[in-house]
C-alpha positions in Angstrom: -18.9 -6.7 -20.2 -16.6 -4.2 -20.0 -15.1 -3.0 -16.4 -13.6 0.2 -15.6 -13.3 0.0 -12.0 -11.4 2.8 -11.2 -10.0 4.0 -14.7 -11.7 7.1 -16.6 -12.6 5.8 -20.0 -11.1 8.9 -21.4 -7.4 8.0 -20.1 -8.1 4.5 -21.6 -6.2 3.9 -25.1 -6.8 0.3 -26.9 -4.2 -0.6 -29.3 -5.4 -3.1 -31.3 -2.1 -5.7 -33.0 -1.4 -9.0 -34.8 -0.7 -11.4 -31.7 1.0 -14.7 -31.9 0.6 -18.1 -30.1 -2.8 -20.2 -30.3 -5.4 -19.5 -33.5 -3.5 -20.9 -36.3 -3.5 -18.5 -40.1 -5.9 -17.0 -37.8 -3.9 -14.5 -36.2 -2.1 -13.7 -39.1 -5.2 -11.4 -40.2 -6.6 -10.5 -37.3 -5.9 -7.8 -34.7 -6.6 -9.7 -31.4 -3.9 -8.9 -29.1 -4.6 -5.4 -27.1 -2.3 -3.2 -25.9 -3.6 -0.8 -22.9 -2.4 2.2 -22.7 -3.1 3.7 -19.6 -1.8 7.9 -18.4 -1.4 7.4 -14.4 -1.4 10.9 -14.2 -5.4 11.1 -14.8 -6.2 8.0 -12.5 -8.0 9.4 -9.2 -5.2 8.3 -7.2 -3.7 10.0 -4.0 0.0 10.7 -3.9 1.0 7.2 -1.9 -0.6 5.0 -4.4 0.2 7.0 -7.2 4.0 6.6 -6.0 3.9 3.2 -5.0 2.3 3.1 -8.6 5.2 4.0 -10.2 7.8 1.8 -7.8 5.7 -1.3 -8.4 5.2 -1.3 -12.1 8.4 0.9 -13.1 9.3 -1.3 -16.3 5.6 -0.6 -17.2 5.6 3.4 -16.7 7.3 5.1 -19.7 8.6 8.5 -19.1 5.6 10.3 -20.1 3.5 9.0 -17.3 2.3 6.1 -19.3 1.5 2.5 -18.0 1.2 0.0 -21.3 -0.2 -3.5 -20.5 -0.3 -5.8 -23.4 -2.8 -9.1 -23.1 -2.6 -11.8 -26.0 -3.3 -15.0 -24.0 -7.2 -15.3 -25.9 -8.0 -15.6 -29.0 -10.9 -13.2 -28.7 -10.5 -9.2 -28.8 -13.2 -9.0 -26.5 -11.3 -11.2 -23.8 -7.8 -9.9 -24.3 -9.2 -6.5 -23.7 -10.7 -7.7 -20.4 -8.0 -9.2 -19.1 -5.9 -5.7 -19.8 -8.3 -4.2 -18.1 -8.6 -6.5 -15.2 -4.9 -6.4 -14.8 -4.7 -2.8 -14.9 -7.7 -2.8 -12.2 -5.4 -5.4 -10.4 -2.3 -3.0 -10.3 -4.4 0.4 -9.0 -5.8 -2.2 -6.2 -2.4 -3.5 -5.2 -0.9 -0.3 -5.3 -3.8 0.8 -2.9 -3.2 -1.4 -0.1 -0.7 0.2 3.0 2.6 -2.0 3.2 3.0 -3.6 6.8 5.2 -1.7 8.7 7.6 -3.7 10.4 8.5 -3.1 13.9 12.1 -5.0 14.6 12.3 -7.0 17.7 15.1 -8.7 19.7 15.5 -12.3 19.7 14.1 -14.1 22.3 16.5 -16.2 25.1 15.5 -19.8 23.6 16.6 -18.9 20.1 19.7 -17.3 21.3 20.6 -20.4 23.4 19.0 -22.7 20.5 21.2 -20.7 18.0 24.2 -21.5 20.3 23.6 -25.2 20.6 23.4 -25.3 16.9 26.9 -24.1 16.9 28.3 -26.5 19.6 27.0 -29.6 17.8 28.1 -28.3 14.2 31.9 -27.6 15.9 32.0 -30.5 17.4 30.9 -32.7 14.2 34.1 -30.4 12.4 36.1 -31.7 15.3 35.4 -35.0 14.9 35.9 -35.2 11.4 39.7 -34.2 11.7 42.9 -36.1 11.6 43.7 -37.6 14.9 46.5 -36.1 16.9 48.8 -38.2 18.3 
């Protein structure tokens, strides 16, 4: 059931802790709630995705190189550990992808004159809306 994608198993840490929302007294005794801790440093990632790694998920990354994702949304230990998992997956696969590199471009004629009528018509509703002079 279990998916490791792309993480080692050895840099894979489950912290198991008392969650809170749905499951009634049931939560107060058990440990469902996981708490992934993940070192970046030992993924198999290249040096752009490992960088755009640490940009995306900054709040995530403590200063030893750590990335902690905590799941609680399931009642089951099993599914919240999934979902950690998933998430982490998730994050590599985003941090992955090549951003778009934008090329800028002029504006074209029509939206230079369309951005001029705009003006005109808005100046002249303004002028219209004045005081009269006599």
């Amino acid at each position: 059931m279990l998916n490791y994608k792309s993480l080692p198993s050895d840099a894979c840490e489950f912290r198991f802790i008392h969650s809170s929302g749905p499951g009634g007294q049931h939560v107060n005794k058990t440990a469902t709630a996981v708490e992934l801790r993940v070192s970046i440093d030992s993924m198999s990632l290249d040096s752009y995705a490992l960088r755009r790694l640490r940009k995306q998920q900054a709040k995530r990354i403590s200063k030893e190189g750590i990335l902690v994702v905590q799941a609680s949304s399931h009642r089951s230990q099993l599914k919240n550990r999934q979902e950690a998992l998933d998430r982490v997956n998730g994050f590599v696969k985003e941090a992955k992808t090549r951003e778009k590199i934008r090329i800028a471009t002029q504006p074209t004629m029509s939206s230079k004159r369309k951005r001029v009528d705009q003006k005109k018509k808005q100046a002249s509703t303004k002028k219209q809306r004045q005081r009269p002079d006599w």
